[in-house]
C-alpha positions in Angstrom: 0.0 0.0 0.0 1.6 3.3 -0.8 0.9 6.4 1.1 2.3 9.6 1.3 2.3 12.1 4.2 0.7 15.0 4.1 0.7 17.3 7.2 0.4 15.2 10.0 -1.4 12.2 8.8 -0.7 9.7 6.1 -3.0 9.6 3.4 -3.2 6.1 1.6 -4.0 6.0 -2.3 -5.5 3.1 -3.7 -3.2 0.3 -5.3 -4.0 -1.3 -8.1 -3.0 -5.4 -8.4 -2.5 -7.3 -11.1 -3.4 -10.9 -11.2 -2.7 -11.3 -14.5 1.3 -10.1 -14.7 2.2 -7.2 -17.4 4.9 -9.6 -18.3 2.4 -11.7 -20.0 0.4 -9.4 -21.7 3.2 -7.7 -23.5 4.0 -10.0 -26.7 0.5 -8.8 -27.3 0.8 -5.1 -26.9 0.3 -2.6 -29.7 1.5 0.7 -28.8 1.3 2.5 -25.9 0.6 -1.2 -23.9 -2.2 -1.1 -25.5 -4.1 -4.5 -25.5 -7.0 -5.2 -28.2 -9.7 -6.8 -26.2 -13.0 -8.9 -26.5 -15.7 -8.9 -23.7 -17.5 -12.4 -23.4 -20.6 -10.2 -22.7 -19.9 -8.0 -26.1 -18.9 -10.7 -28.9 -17.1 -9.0 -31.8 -16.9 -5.6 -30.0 -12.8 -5.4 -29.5 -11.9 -2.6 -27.4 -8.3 -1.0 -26.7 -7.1 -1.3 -23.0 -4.0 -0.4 -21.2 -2.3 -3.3 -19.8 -1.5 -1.1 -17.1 -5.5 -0.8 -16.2 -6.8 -4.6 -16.8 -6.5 -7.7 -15.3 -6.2 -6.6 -11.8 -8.5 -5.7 -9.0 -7.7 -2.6 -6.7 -6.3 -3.5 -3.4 -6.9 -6.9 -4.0 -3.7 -8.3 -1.7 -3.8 -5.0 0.8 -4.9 -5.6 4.1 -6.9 -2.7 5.8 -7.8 -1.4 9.5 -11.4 -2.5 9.6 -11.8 -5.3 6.8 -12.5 -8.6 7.4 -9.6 -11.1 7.4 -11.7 -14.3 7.7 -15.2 -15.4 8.2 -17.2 -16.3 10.9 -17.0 -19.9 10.7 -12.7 -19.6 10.3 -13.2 -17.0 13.8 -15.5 -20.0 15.4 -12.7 -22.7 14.3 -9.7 -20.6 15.6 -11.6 -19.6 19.0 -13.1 -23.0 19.5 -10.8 -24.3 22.0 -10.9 -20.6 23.8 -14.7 -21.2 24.3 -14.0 -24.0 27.2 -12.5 -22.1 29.5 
């Protein structure tokens, strides 16, 4: 997560993580990484994409005060043997 200060307080900026690596993409690049793309949902409508801006999810490995790091079933599992005493 990258965050830069700014008075006081740290102010975080959204990161942007591929899943698909760049590396990959890039025999298939036209310029400017530039990817020609078809959407299942849109069948013969190709689109140009950065490969800078798809396959990835924002955030997608940062971990975040607040969120949610496993369910309530894995929190049940872990604290299980807790609940005895």
């Amino acid at each position: 997560m990258r965050s830069e200060l700014c008075g006081n307080d740290y102010q975080t900026r959204a990161k942007y993580h591929h899943l698909v690596p760049r590396a990959y993409m890039k025999p298939w690049i036209s310029g400017s990484h530039t990817l020609q793309v078809e959407y299942m949902d849109c069948p013969g409508e190709i689109k140009p994409k950065n490969i800078d801006k798809i396959g990835g999810i924002t955030d997608y490995y940062s971990i975040m005060a607040g969120m949610l790091i496993c369910t309530e079933q894995d929190a049940e599992k872990i604290f299980s043997e807790a609940l005895k005493y």
